[in-house]
C-alpha positions as CSV (number, residue, x, y, z in Angstrom):
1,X,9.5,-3.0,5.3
2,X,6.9,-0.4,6.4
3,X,3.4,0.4,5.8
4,X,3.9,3.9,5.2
5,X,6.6,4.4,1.8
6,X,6.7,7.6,0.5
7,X,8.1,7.6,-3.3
8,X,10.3,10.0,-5.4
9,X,7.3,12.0,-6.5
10,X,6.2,12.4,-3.1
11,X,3.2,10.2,-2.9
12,X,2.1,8.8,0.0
13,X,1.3,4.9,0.7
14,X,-0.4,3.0,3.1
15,X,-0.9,-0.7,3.3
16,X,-4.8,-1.4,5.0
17,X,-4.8,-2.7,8.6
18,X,-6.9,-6.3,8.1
19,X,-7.0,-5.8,4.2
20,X,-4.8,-5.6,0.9
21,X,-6.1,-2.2,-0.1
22,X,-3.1,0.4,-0.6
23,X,-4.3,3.8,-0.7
24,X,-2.4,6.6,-2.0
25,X,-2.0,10.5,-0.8
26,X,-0.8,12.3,-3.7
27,X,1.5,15.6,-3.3
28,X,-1.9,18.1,-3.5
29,X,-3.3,15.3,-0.6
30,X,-5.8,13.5,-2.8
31,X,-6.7,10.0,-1.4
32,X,-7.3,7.3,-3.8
33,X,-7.5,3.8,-3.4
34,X,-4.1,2.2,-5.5
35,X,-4.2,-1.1,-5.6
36,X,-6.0,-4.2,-3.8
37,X,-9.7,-4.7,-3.1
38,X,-10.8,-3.4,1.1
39,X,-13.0,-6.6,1.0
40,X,-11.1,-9.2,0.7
41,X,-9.2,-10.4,4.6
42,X,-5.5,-10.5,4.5
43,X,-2.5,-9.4,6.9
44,X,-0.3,-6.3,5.3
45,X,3.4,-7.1,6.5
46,X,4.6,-4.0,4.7
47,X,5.3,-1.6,2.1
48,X,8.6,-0.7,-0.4
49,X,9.7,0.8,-3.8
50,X,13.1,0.2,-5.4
51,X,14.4,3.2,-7.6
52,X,12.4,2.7,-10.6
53,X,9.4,3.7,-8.7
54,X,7.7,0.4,-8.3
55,X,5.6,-0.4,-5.4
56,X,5.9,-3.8,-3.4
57,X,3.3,-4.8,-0.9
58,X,3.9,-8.1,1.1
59,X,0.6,-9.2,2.4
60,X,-0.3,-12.9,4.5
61,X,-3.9,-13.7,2.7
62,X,-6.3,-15.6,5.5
63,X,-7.4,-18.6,3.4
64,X,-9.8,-21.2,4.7
């Protein structure tokens, strides 16, 4: 797994460092935030998508 994935409609991916946000760079390289909240602590392991499309992010959440 990475934390870059690009998918077949050529958007961009990338998991946070020290955060589950995912932002997204779309094809005209417009950032948006995709999924996950840039507040809340957590360790991104990595990114994928399957053929469908679908995104997969594997994060380690720091709970106390």
């Amino acid at each position: 797994m990475s934390r870059l994935v690009v998918d077949g409609s050529g958007n961009l991916f990338i998991s946070g460092a020290n955060n589950t946000s995912v932002r997204k760079v779309n094809a005209s390289g417009i950032i948006s935030t995709f999924a996950g909240n840039p507040n809340v602590t957590g360790n991104p392991l990595g990114l994928a998508t399957d053929a469908s499309g679908s995104l997969f992010l594997l994060i380690r959440l720091h709970m106390r």
